[in-house]
Every structure is written in C-alpha cells, then in structure tokens.
C-alpha positions as CSV (number, residue, x, y, z in Angstrom):
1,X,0.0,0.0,0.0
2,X,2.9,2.3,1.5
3,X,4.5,1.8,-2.3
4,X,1.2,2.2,-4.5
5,X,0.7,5.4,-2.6
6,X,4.3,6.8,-3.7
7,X,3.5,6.2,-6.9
8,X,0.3,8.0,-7.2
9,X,2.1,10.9,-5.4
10,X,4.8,11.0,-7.7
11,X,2.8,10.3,-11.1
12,X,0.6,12.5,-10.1
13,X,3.1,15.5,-9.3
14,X,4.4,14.8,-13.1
15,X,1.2,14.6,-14.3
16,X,0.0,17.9,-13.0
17,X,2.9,20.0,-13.6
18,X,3.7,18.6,-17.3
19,X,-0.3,19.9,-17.9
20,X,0.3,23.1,-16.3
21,X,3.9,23.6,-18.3
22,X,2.5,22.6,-21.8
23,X,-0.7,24.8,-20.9
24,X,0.5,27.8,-20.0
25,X,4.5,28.2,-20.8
26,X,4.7,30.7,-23.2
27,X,8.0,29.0,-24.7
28,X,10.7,26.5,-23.7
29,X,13.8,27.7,-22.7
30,X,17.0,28.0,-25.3
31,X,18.0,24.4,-23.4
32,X,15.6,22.8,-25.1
33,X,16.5,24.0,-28.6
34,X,20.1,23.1,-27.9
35,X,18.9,19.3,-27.0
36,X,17.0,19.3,-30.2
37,X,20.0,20.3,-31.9
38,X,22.3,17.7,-30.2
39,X,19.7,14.5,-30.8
40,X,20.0,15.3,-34.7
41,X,23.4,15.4,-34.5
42,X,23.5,11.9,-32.5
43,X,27.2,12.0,-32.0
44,X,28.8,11.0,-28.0
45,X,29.3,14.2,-27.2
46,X,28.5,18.0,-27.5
47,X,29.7,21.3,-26.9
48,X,28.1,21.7,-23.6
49,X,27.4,18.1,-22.0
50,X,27.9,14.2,-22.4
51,X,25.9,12.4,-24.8
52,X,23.1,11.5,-22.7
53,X,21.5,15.0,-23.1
54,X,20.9,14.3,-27.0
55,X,19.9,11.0,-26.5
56,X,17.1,11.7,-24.4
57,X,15.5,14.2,-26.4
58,X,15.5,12.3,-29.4
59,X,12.1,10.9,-29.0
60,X,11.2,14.7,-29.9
61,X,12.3,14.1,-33.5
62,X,9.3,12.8,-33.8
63,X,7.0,14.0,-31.0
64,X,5.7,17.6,-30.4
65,X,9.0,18.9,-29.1
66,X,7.1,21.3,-26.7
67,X,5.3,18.6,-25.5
68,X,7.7,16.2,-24.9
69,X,10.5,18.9,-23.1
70,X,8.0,19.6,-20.6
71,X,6.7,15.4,-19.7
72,X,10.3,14.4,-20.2
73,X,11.1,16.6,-17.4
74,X,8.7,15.8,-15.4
75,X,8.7,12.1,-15.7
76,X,12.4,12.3,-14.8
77,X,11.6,14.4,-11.6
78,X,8.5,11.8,-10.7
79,X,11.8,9.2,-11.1
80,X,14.2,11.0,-8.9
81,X,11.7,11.5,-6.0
82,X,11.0,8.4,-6.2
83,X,14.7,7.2,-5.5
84,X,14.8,10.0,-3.0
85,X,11.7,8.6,-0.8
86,X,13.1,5.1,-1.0
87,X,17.0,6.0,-0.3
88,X,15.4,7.8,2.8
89,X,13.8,4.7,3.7
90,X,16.7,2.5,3.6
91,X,19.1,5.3,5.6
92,X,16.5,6.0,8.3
93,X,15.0,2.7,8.4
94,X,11.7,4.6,8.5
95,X,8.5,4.7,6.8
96,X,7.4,8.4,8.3
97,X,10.8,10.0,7.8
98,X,11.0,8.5,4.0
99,X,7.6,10.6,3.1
100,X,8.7,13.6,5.1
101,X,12.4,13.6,3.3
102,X,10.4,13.7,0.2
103,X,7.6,15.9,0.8
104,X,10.6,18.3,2.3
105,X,11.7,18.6,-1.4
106,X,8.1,20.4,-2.1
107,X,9.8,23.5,-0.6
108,X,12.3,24.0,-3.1
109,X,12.0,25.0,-7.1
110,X,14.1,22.6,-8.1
111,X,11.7,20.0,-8.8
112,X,9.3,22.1,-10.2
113,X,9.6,25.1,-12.0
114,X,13.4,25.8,-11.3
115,X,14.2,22.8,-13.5
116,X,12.8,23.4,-16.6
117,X,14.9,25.9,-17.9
118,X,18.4,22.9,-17.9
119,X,18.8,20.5,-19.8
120,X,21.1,18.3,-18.3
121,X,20.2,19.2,-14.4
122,X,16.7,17.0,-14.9
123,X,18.7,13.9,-15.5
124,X,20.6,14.3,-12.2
125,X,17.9,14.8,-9.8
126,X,16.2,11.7,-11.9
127,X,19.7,9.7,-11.7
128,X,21.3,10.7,-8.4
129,X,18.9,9.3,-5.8
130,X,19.0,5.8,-7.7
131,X,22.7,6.0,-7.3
132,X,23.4,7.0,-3.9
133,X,20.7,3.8,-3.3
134,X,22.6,1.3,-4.9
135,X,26.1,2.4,-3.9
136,X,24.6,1.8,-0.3
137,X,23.2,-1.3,-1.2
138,X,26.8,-2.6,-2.8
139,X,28.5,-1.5,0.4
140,X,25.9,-2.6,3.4
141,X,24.5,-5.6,1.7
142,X,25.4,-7.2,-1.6
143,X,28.7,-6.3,-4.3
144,X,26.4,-7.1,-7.2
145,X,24.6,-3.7,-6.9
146,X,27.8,-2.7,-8.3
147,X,26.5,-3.3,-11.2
148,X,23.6,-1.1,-10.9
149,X,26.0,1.5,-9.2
150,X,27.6,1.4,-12.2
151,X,24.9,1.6,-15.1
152,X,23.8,4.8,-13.0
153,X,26.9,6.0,-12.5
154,X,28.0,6.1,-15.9
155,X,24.8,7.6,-16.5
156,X,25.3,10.5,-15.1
157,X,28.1,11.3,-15.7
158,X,27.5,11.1,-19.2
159,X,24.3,13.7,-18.4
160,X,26.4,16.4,-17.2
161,X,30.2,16.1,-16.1
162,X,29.8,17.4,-12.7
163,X,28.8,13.7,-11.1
164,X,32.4,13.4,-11.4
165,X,32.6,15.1,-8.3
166,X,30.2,12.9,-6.7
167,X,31.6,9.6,-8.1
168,X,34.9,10.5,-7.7
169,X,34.9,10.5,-3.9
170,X,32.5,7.2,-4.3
171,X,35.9,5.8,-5.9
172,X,37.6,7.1,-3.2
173,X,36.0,5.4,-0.6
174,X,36.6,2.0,-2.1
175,X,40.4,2.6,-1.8
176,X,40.1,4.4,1.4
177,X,37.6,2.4,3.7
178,X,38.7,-1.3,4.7
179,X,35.0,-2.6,5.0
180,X,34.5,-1.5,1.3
181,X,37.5,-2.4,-0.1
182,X,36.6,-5.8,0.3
183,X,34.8,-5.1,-3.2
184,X,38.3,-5.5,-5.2
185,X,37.7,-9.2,-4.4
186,X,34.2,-9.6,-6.1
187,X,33.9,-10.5,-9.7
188,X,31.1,-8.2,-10.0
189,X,32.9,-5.0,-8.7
190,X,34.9,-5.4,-12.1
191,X,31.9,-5.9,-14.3
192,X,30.8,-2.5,-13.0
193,X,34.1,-0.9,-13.8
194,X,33.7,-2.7,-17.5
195,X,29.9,-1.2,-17.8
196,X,30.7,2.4,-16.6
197,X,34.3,2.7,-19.0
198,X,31.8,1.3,-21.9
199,X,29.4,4.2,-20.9
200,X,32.0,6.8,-20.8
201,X,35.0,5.6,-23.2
202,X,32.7,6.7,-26.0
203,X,32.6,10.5,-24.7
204,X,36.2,10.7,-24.0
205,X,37.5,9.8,-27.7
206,X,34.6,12.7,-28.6
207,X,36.1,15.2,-26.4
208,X,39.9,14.5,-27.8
209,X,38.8,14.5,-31.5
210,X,36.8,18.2,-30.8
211,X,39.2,20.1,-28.8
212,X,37.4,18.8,-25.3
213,X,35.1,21.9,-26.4
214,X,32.3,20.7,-23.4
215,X,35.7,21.4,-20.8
216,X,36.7,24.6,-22.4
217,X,33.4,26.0,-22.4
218,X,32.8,25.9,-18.6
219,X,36.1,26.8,-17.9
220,X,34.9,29.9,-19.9
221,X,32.4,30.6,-17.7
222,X,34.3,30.7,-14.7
223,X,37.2,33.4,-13.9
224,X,39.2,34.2,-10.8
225,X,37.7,36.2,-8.1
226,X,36.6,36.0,-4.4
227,X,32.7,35.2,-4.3
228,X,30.7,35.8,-1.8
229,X,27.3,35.4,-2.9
230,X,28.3,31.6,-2.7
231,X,26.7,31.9,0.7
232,X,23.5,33.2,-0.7
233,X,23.5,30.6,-3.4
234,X,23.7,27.5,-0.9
235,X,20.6,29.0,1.2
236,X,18.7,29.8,-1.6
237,X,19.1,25.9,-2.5
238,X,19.4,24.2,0.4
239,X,17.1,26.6,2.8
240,X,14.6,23.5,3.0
241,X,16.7,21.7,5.2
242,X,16.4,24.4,7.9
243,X,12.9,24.0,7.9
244,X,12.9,19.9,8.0
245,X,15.2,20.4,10.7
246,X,13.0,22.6,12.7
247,X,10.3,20.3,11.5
248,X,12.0,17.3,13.2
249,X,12.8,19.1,16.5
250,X,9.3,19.9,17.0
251,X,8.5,16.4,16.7
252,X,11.2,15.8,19.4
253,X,13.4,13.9,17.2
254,X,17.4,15.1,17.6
255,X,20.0,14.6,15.3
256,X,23.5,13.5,15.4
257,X,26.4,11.8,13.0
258,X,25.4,8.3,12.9
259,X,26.9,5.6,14.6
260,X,27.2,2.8,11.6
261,X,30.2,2.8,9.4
262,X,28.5,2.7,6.4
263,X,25.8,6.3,7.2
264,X,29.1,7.9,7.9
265,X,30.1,6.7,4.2
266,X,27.2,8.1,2.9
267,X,27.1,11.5,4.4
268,X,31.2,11.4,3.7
269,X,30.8,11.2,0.2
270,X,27.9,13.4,-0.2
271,X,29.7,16.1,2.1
272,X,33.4,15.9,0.4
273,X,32.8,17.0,-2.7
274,X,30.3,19.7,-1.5
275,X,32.5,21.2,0.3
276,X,35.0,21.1,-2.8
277,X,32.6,22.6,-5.1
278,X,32.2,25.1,-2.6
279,X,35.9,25.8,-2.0
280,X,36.2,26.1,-5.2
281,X,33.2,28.9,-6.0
282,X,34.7,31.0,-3.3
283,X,37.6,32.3,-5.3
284,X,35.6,31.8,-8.5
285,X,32.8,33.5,-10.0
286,X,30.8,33.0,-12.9
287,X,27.6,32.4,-12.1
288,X,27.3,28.4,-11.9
289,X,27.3,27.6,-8.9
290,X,23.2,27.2,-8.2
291,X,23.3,24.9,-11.6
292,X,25.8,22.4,-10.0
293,X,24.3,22.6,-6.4
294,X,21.0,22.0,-7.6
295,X,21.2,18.1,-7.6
296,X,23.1,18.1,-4.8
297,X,19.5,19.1,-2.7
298,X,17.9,16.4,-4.1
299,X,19.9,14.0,-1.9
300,X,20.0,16.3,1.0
301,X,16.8,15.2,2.7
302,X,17.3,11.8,3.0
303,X,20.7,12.2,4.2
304,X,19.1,14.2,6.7
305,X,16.6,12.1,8.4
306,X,19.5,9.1,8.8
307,X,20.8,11.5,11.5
308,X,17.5,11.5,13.7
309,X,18.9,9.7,16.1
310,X,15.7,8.7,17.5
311,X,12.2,8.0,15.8
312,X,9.7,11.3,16.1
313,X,8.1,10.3,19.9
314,X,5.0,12.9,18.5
315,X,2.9,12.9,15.1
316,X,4.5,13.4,11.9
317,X,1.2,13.9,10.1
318,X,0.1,17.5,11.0
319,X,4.1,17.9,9.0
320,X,3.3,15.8,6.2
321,X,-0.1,17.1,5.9
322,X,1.7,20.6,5.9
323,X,4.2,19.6,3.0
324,X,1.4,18.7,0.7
325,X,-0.7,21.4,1.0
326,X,2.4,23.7,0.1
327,X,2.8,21.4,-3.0
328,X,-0.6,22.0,-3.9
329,X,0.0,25.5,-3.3
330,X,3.1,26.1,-5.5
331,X,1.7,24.9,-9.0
332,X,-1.4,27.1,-7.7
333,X,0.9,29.5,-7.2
334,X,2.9,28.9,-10.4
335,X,-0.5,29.1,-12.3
336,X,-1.8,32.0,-11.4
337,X,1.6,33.9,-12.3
338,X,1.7,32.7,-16.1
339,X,-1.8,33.3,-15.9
340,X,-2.3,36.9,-15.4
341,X,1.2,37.6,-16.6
342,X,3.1,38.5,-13.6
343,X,6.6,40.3,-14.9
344,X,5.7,39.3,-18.8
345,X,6.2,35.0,-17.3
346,X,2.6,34.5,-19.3
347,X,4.3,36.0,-22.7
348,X,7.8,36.1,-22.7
349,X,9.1,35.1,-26.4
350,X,5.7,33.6,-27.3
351,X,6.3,36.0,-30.7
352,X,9.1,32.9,-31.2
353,X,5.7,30.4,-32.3
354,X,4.2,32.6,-34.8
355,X,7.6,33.9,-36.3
356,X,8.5,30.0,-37.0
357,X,4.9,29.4,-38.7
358,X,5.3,32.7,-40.4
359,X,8.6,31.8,-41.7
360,X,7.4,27.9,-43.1
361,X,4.3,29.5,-45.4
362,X,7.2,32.2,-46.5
363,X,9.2,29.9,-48.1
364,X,6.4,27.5,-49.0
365,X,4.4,30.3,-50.5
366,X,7.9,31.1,-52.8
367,X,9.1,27.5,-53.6
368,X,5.9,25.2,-52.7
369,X,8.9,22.6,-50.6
370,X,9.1,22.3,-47.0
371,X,11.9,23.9,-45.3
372,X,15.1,22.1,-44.8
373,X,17.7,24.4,-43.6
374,X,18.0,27.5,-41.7
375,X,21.1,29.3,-40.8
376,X,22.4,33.0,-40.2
377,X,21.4,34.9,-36.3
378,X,20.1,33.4,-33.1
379,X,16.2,33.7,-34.1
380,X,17.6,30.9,-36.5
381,X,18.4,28.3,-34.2
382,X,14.5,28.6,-32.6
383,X,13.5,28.1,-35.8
384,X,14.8,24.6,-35.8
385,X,12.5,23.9,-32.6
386,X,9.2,25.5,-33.3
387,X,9.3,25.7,-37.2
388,X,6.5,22.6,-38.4
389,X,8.8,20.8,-41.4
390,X,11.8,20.9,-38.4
391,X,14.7,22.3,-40.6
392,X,17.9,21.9,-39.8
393,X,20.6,24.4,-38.9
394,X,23.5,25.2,-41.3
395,X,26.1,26.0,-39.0
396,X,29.2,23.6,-39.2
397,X,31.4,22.6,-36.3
398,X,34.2,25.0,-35.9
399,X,36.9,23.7,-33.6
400,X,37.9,27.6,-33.4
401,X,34.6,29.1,-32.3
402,X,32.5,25.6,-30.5
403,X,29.4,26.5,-32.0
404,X,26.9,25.3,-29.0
405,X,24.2,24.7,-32.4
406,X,25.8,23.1,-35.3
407,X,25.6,20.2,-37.6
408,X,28.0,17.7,-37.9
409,X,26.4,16.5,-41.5
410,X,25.2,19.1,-43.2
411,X,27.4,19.9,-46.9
412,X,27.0,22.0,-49.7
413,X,25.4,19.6,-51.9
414,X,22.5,19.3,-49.6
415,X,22.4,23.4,-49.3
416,X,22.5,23.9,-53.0
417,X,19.3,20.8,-53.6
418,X,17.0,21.9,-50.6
419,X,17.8,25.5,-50.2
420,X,17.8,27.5,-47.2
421,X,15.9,30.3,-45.2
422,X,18.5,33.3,-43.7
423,X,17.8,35.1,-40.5
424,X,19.4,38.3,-39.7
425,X,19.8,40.6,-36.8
426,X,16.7,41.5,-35.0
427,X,16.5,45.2,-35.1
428,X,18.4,45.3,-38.7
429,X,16.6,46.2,-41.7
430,X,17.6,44.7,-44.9
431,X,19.7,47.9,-46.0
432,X,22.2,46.9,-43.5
433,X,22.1,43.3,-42.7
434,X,24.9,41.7,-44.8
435,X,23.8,38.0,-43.1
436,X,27.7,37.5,-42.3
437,X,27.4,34.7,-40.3
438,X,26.2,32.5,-42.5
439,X,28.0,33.3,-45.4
440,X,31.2,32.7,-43.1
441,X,30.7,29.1,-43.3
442,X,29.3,28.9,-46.6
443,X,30.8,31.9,-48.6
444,X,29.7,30.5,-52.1
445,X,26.2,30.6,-51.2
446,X,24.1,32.6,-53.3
447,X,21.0,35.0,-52.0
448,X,18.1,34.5,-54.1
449,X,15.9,37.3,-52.3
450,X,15.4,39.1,-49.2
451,X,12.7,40.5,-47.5
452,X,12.1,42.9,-44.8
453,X,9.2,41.4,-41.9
454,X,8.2,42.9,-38.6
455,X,9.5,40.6,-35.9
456,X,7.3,41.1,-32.4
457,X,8.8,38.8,-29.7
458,X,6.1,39.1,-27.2
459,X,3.8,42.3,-25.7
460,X,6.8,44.0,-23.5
461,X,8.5,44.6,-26.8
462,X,7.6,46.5,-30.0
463,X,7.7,45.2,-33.3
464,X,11.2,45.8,-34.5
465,X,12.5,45.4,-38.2
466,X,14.3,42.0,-39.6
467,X,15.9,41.2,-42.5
468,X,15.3,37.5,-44.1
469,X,17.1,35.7,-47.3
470,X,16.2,33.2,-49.9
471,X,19.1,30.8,-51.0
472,X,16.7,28.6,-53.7
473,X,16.6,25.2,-53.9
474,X,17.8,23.5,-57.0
475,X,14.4,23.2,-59.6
C-alpha cells in the first residue's frame, strides 16, 4: 500500500505540472532548442554536455518537441523523487521519515519550475537518488549492486560532467575504507568498472577529437575572483533543510552523526565534494554555482533524516499534511503567475511560435517545398524547434569558435538541392544586414531574395525590423 501510494504521489506530481507547463509556458527555454540540436546530431558528445543530453530528447524528432520537453522533465523528476523517498527509507529505516524527506523537497524549485529551464540538471535529480541507493546497497548488503551503481553512474556522468565530483569521492572510498575495499575481491565489482568505462569511453574519444570543447566551455564561464554570494546561493538551494530540521525538532526527534560505518560513508561522500565545489566557488565566479548545487539538494533530505537519532516520539502527520498542501500550493501558485502575466512570465518570447509558422508559409508560399535548412542569427536556431517541417541548422562545427548549435552533416550539396531560409539581426533592416554569419561558413552561397518582416517577440517589446534571405533550392 505504502509503495502504490508513492507512486500515485509522484505520477501524479508529473502529471500535473507537465499539464500546467505545456498549458500555460509561453516558450521552452533555449535548453531545449540546444537538446533538439544535439539528438539530430546523435554523436557522443556535445559542446556543452555528455551524450546522454541528446539521447534523451530524441524521442522529440518525432514528438511535439514542446510537449515532450515539458513530460520528459517531469517524468524524470517523478523518477528521482522516487529514489529520494526510497534512499530515505533505507538510511532511516523509516516509513514516516522517508515521506517527510520527500515531501521536504516540495519546498524548493528545483523540482518544479526551477528545472525546466536545464537540460542536463533534470537527468541528475532523476539519476542521483537511484545512485546514492545502490552504492549503499553494494557497500551494506550485496557487491552485485555494483553493477547497478555502475549503469547509474556512468549515467550520469554522461548527463552532465559534474557527477564526477560525486563519483569520484565514491571511488575514493573504495580505496580508502577497509570494510569497502573488500569489493576488489568480487567479480562483480569489475563488471561494473567494464559497464561504466563502456558508458563513458565513447565521450572521452569525442572530447579528444573536438578540442574537449564541453571542458573549455565551462572553464569559460568561470574566472578568478573572491565570491561571496556563494553563501547566498547555498541558502537559496538548500534553505529547505532548515525547515525539515525545525520540523523534526518539534516532533522531538534530535539529530546526530550516525553511529554505523556505512551512514558515515554516505554523508562522507555526499559532504566531500560539496564542500569542494564550494571551496572552489569562493575564489571563483561565474555564475554556476546554483546549476551544480541543484542536484546536490535532491539528496539532501534523506541524508538528513538518517541523523535522527531517534524515531519522532510525537505525530508526523500534521508535517506531512503541511508539506502537501504547500505542493498543492506552488503549481497554484505557479499558475496564477503565467496566468495573469506577472513580470511578462505568461508571454515572454511567445512571438518565437508565430515567427517560426510565419517563416514555413514564406518559403512554401515562394518555392511550394518544406523547409530544410535554416542558418544565419540566433532567431535561426529557434526556428529549428518551433518551425512545423523541423529544418535543420547550417552551421558547421568550428573547432575555433565551439558552435553550441551546429551540424555535424550538413554539406553544400545538400544546401544547393534543398535551399535555405536566412535570419538576420533582430532590429536590422535589410539595407544593413549583410547575413555574415552565414555566409562565413558557406561563402559561395548565393542569395536569391530578401525580405524585410516585422518581428514582435512578445507584448513587453515593439515590433522591430528583420531582414530574411532566400538561397533557392535547385528546380
């Protein structure tokens, strides 16, 4: 019963924000029009992140890619609670504490509407749980959860290269801790080293043939400099935990470091790289910090209720009852702001939708094909996403600039047969817009046309002027 209940709570929660999302989002965020662009390509690796990224959104070849960006999402959040509730079960050894360590992750955006916007964060909080579960399974029951460890592991890491940090000090503590390092004598500790290099080996030869472009591009967003609004980022993510805590000392339960080898493990490895990550951030800023800490909380709960060092003597239930009206109360919450438009949420970039539908009968109206290829400015690479016959983009891999959008098999022949729709500057009338971008990677490309439209992006802009050209498709 206990089990059929979590998943009702769970599919439910994805159920009901995936609805509200698709509803009322105006558009997805530019993460999802990179993910599009990184399942066509379908290589083991892209600018940004692992291959797991594109993999996942390939389904959306096919699908409504709105659609499926949004369920995705959610589905992968319903998954990661799930892990969360039953890792908190297994640490606590408690039914009660398991639903209040995940009702406690009610009270923070990242499972809701703070994830939508990445798309490589969603996979963590889905993957994490599940691996932190099996890793204490391998060391305080059985080695052949190895296995598992490892198929989640390698995971993801191949989602977003910041579980190295995590799986690193999990490594570690098989080197470092005599009761684990008893795993170096099971067959099946080995087969999990096979399954996670098989996962991963495939990303590494990407990186080394493209100028590890994913590495250079975070180390681009990171430069020298004392931080302090590190502090502020770690309560604005983990500020829930204050709140369980006071929650569990009202119910006169205390915490402490647990006693057992293997809870000390647990919070060891959790807490390690944490603290690393944080080191780190102090003397560096750039802004990234909240996107790598965000998976982190999902853990956080049910590492916190295996320090109640004592059951609850008094009710959870008035807590828990608590927790889910404040669920209830955030997609409320979240609905009513898209719905009457509070700071331009209900509209912002909805002009992208009608732009991409304007451009498709453009070109159809001219040349009665569908269109194949975009290229030129930014607005181009949304028109891959929202634009009905899903062109492609034109942009080649540069190992000089690491285009984030590219594609790896697009060629001139192809250009020259199917043609291709230009998108210049938004703001730049035709007299001026000289479409240099796309004529860098294709300088023998000819212009057929151009045409001035008005481009409106949503109701807090005007219309401003942009410049479109014609390359023609061969008759």
């Amino acid at each position: 019963m206990t089990r059929r209940l979590l998943m009702l709570w769970v599919s439910g929660y994805a159920l009901a924000w995936t609805l509200v999302t698709v509803l009322l989002d105006p558009t997805v965020p530019y993460d999802a029009v990179e993910a599009l662009n990184w399942a066509q390509n379908a290589e083991w690796g892209t600018p940004k992140n692992p291959w797991l990224v594109g993999v996942v959104m390939r389904p959306a070849l096919w699908l409504p890619p709105d659609v499926y960006w949004y369920a995705s999402h959610f589905l992968a959040i319903a998954i990661g609670m799930a892990g969360t509730w039953f890792l908190a079960r297994q640490l606590s050894g408690s039914t009660r504490l398991a639903w209040l360590a995940l009702l406690t992750l009610n009270l923070s955006g990242v499972i809701n509407f703070d994830i939508i916007c990445y798309n490589d964060n969603y996979l963590l909080v889905m993957l994490w749980p599940w691996m932190m579960l099996f890793y204490w399974l391998a060391i305080h029951r059985n080695a052949q959860w190895w296995m598992a460890f490892a198929i989640t592991a390698g995971l993801a890491i191949m989602a977003k290269y910041s579980s190295l940090a995590l799986v690193g000090f999990i490594f570690l503590s098989t080197l470092a801790i005599p009761s684990i390092r008893r795993c170096y004598r099971e067959p099946a500790f080995y087969i999990a080293l096979l399954i996670a290099f098989a996962l991963i080996a495939p990303n590494a030869l990407w990186l080394w043939n493209h100028d590890f472009a994913a590495f250079r591009w975070v180390d681009s967003q990171i430069k020298p400099g004392f931080n302090l609004q590190m502090f502020i980022n770690l309560l604005s993510i983990f500020y829930p935990l204050l709140i369980l805590a006071w929650i569990l000392r009202r119910a006169g339960a205390g915490l402490q470091w647990p006693v057992e080898w293997a809870r000390r493990v647990m919070l060891g490895v959790y807490l390690l790289p944490l603290l690393v990550i944080c080191g780190w951030f102090l003397f560096h800023d750039g802004g990234r910090l909240t996107e790598w800490l965000q998976p982190f909380f999902i853990l956080s709960p049910a590492l916190m209720v295996c320090c109640v060092k004592r059951d609850a003597p008094r009710s959870l239930s008035p807590a828990i009852k608590g927790l889910i009206a404040f669920a209830v109360l955030v997609i409320s919450g979240y609905v009513g702001v898209m719905t009457m438009n509070v700071a331009n949420a209900g509209q912002k970039m909805r002009g992208i939708i009608p732009f991409s539908q304007q451009m498709e009968r453009l070109w159809q109206e001219r040349y009665e094909t569908p269109l194949s290829y975009v290229g030129g400015e930014h607005m181009a690479q949304w028109l891959t996403f929202y634009t009905p016959s899903r062109p492609q983009i034109i942009t080649r891999w540069d190992v000089a600039t690491h285009p984030n959008i590219y594609n790896v098999h697009i060629s001139r022949r192809q250009i020259e047969r199917h043609g291709a729709l230009l998108i210049g500057r938004v703001g730049v009338p035709c007299a001026s817009e000289t479409f240099k971008r796309a004529l860098y990677d294709w300088p023998e490309m000819k212009i057929d046309d151009t045409q001035q439209i008005a481009f409106h992006e949503d109701p807090a802009y005007p219309a401003r002027p942009l410049c479109i050209a014609f390359v023609s498709p061969v008759s």
